[in-house]
Each structure stands twice: as C-alpha cells, then as structure tokens.
C-alpha atoms as one frame of an Amber mdcrd trajectory, in Angstrom:
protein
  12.795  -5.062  30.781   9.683  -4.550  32.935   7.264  -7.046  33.126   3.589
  -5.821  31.905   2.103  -5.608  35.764   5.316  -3.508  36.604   5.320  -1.266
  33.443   1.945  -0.738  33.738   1.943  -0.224  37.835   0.199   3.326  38.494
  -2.443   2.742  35.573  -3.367  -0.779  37.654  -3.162   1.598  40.968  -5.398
   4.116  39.844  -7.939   1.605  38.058  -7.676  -2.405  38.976  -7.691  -2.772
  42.747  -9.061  -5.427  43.681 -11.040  -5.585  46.854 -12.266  -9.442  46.962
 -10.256 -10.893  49.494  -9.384  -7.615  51.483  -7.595  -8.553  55.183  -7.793
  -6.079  57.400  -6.252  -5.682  61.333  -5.111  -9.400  60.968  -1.921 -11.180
  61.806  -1.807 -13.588  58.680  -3.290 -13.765  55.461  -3.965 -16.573  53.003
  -5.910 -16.329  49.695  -6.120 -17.433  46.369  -5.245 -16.188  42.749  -7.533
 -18.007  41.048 -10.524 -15.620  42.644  -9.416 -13.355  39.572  -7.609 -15.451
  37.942  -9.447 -13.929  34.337  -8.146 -10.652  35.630  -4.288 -11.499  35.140
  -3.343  -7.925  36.154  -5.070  -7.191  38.969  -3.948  -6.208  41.953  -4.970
  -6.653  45.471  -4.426  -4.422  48.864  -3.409  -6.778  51.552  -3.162  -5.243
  55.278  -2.026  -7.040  58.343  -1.291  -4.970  61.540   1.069  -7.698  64.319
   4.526  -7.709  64.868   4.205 -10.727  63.640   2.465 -13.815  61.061   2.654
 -15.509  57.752   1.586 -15.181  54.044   0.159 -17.776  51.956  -0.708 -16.960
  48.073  -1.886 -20.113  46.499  -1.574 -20.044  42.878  -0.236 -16.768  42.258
  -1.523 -14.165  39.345  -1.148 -10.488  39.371  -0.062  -8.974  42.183  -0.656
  -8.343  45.785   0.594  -5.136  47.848   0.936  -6.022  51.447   0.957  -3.287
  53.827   2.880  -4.169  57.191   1.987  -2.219  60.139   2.309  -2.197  63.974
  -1.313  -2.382  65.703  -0.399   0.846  67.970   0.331   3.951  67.215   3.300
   5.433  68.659   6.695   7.383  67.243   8.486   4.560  67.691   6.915   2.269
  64.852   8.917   4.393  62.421  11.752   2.969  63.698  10.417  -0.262  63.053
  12.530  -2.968  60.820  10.829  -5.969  59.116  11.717  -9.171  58.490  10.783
 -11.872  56.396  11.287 -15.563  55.745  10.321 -16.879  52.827   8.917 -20.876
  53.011  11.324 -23.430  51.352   8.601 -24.168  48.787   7.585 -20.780  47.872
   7.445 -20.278  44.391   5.400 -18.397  41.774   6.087 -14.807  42.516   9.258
 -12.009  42.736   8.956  -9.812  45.782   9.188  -6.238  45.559   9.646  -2.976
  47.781   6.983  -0.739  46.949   7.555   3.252  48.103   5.142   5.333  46.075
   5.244   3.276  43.256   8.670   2.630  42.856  10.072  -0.205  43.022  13.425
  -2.320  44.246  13.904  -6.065  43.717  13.671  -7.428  47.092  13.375 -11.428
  46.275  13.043 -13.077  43.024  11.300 -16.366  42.487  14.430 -18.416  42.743
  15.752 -17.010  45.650  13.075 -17.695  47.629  14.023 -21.676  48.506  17.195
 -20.587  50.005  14.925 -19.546  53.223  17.340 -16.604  54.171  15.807 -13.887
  55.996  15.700 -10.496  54.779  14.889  -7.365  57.004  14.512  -3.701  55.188
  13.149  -0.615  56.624   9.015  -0.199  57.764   9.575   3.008  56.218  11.244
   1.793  53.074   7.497   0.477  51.569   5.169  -1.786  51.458   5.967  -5.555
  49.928   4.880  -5.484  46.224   4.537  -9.677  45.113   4.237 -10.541  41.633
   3.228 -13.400  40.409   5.140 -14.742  37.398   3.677 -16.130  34.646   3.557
 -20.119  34.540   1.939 -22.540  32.536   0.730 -24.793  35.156   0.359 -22.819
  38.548  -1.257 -25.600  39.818   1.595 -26.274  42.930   2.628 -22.812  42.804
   2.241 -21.077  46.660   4.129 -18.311  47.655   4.733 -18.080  51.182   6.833
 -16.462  53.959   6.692 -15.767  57.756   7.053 -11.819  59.297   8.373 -10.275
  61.883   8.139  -6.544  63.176  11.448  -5.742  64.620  12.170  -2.777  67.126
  15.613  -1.100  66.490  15.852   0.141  69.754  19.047   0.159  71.451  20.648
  -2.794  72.668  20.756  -6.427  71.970  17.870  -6.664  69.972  19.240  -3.565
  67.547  22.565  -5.254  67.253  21.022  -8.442  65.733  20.040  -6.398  62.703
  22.525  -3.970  62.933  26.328  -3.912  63.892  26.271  -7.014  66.070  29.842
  -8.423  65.546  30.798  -4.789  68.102  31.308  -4.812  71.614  28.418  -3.502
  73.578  28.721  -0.337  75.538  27.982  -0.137  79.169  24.727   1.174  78.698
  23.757  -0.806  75.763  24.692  -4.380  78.497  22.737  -2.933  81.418  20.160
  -1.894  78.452  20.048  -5.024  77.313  19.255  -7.328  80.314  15.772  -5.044
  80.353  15.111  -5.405  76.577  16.307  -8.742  75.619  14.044 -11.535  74.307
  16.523 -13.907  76.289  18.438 -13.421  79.312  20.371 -16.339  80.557  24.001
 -16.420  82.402  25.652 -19.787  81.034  29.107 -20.869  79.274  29.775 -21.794
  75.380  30.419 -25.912  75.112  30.966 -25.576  71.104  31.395 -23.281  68.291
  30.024 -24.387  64.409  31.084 -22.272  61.732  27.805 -22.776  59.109  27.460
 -21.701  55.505  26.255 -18.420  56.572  26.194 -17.842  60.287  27.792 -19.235
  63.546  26.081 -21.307  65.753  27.133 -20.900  69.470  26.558 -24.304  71.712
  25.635 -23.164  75.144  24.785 -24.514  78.576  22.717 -22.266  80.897  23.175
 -22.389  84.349  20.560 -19.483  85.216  17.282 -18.620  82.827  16.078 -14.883
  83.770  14.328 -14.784  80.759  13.296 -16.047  77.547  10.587 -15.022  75.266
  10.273 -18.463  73.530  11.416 -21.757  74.330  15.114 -21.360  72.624  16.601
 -22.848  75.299  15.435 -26.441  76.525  15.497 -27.971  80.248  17.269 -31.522
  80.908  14.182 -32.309  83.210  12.112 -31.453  85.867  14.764 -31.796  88.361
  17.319 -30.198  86.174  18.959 -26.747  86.503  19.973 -26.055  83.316  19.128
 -25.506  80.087  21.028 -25.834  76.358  20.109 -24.135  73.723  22.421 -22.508
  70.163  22.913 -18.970  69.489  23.839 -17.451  66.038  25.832 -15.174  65.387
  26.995 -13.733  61.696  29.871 -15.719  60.667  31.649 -12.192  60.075  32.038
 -12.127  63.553  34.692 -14.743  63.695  33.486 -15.913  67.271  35.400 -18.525
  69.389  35.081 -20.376  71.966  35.704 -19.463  75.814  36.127 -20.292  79.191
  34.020 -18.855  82.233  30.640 -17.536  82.605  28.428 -15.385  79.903  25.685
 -13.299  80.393  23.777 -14.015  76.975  21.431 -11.730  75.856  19.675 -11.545
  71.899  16.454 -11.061  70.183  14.372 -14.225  69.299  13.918 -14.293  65.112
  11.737 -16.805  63.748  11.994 -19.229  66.612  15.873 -18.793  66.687  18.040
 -17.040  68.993  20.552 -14.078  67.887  23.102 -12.876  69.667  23.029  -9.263
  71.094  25.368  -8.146  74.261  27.746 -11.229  75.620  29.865  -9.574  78.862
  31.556 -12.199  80.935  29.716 -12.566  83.852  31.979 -11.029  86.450  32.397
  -7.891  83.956  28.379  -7.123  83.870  28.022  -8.243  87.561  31.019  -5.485
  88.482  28.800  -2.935  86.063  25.636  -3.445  87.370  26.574  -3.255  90.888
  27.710   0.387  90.235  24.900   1.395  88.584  23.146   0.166  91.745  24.972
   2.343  94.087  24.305   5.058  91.950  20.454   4.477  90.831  21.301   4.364
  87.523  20.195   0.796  86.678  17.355   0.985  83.854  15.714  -2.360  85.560
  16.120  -4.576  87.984  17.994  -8.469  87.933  18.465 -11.076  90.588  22.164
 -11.421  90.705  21.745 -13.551  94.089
C-alpha cells in the first residue's frame, strides 16, 4: 500500500513545492525538515550539478526530489551513471527513483546502514526521498555521498558494468588514457570479503592516480601499496609477475578495470606505436 506522500505524488507536484531551502549549481546540500515541519507533505526541489558531493537531511518530513546533473553540457552526460553511498547512520527516509512521477524502490530505511553503493542510470530519474513517519525524529538524518560516473569505454565502464571480462586490446590501451589509476605493480594477497575481493598490491611504478589509493613507504621509497576490489563473482587469485593495474576511483576506493600482465600490454602498446594507433602516450622506459 502507498504511503499518503506517494499516493498523493502528482497532486503534491502540481500544488506543494516547496521552495524554502532551494540549492541550486551546488555540489552538496544539507537542510532541515523541521523548516516545514507543519507542512508534513511537502515537498522540496533539490538541484546539485558536480560529479560529485553529499546529502544531509536532518530530521526528515515529506519529501525531497533531488535532481543530479553534470555542470556541462555535452551528449555524453546521457551516458552518465550515478552512484550513491548511503552514511552508516542514515535513517528516517526510503529512497526512490523518480521518472515522471513514477516511481521504483531504490533504498528503504533499513537498508541504508548496510553502506552498499548503488549506481542506476542519470537517465533513469531523479532521487525521490521520503521521509517516514517517526515519533521522535529527533536523531533522525538521512545522508549519503554521490558520484557522477562516465560509462565510457574501458576500465572505468567495467567497474559498473561487466568487469569480471577480459579487456580487449583497445579497451587496455583505452584504459591507460582513461583510468583514475595507472600503476604497474604485482598482487602480495588476495581477501575474499562478504561482498567483494580485495586485491593486496605493491606498486613498483605510479603513472597515475586520481586520489591517494595507493600510499608511499617514504620519501626515499619507490613504491607504493595500496587494495583493489574487485566483485567477488570474479573469483580472482593470486599471481606471479608484473600487472599493469588500471580502475576507476569510487568513494575513495579503488576498482578494478583492465589488469594485462605487464609484458602482454608492453608487447601491445609497442605495436600500436609503430603503427600510430596509440590513443595516448605512457613512459614505458
């Protein structure tokens, strides 16, 4: 059965938007139900345009719609995924898709502890939070972290998408240009978790890394260490010999995306270098 704010949804639309704590072209928002909290069944427009941010809704009544956008405009942001983590104390609300005014269960309440990430569609809507109907809302906050993710090809796409597959030639030389991390290293230990794998690895050369995932043993040190996850799905193992790692950064953690042995990519990219086919250049000196 619907709840009244759901059942009622395109009445509320058409005549209770609230305006009062509007957020417009900003990465993160943070406001308050109790600003109408005598108007249980409002409902407020919330619009933040960064590929990335937070939420914070203290005291949750009504609802909030929160429109996620990139802040460019290009053909490419339709392609866009999003993902969000919800804090391990959020509470107070279910989370919704909206797509003209229909709606899909995204998150309940409960679920929301668990701190999973879940990534849909830009296109699929905007998030529609609820708040749920408490006697005391007093520590009720509900909360979560965003990302705007680019399912372009390579590693990056295979994160979200089919990651546990072996990367195509194109999609490893691809990858070394799109990565969030590029490092050439081995695996020192394999963890199967609850619901991922966690790959142990010691990097011998950085060429990139959008965050600090991987950490240096000291000034005069040349290498780094760092984990990788990977779905548990995947069934990885560990291996002898050189990696080139490559992966998307998600909420401070690296995820594997292309993983050739060294020799293999080095033997690849050579070729594509005799034949100016390369997408970028690397240092392989």
């Amino acid at each position: 059965m619907l709840s009244p704010i759901l059942a009622s949804l395109s009445l509320l639309l058409l005549s209770r938007i609230s305006s009062g704590q509007y957020s417009s072209d900003q990465c993160s928002w943070k406001g308050s139900g109790l600003t109408h909290e005598g108007h249980s069944r409002d409902v407020e427009q919330v619009y933040l345009r960064c590929s990335q941010g937070s939420l914070q809704w203290l005291y949750p009544t009504g609802a909030i719609i929160v429109n996620l956008r990139p802040n460019t405009v290009s053909p490419a942001a339709a392609r866009l995924s999003v993902c969000i983590k919800p804090s391990a104390n959020s509470s107070g609300a279910n989370i919704y898709l909206d797509r003209s005014g229909k709606l899909r269960l995204l998150l309940r309440e409960e679920d929301q502890a668990w701190g999973k990430v879940h990534c849909f569609g830009i296109q699929e809507g905007a998030l529609f939070i609820e708040a749920i109907q408490h006697t005391d809302i007093s520590r009720r906050i509900t909360a979560f972290q965003y990302e705007l993710v680019s399912d372009r090809p390579g590693a990056a796409a295979r994160s979200l998408g089919a990651p546990c597959q072996p990367c195509t030639d194109a999609e490893m030389l691809l990858a070394v240009c799109t990565s969030d991390f590029v490092a050439r290293g081995s695996t020192k230990k394999v963890e199967q978790q609850e619901e991922h794998t966690s790959v142990t690895v010691e990097i011998s050369r950085l060429y990139r890394q959008k965050t600090q995932v991987f950490a240096s043993g000291g000034v005069r040190a040349r290498s780094w260490t760092g984990r990788i996850k990977m779905p548990i799905q995947c069934g990885v193992k560990s291996a002898e010999g050189d990696f080139l790692f490559t992966g998307t950064v998600r909420f401070g953690e690296a995820w594997m995306g292309c993983a050739p042995r060294y020799k293999d990519f080095l033997r690849l990219f050579r070729e594509a270098q005799q034949q100016g086919t390369n997408p970028c250049h690397v240092d392989t000196d």
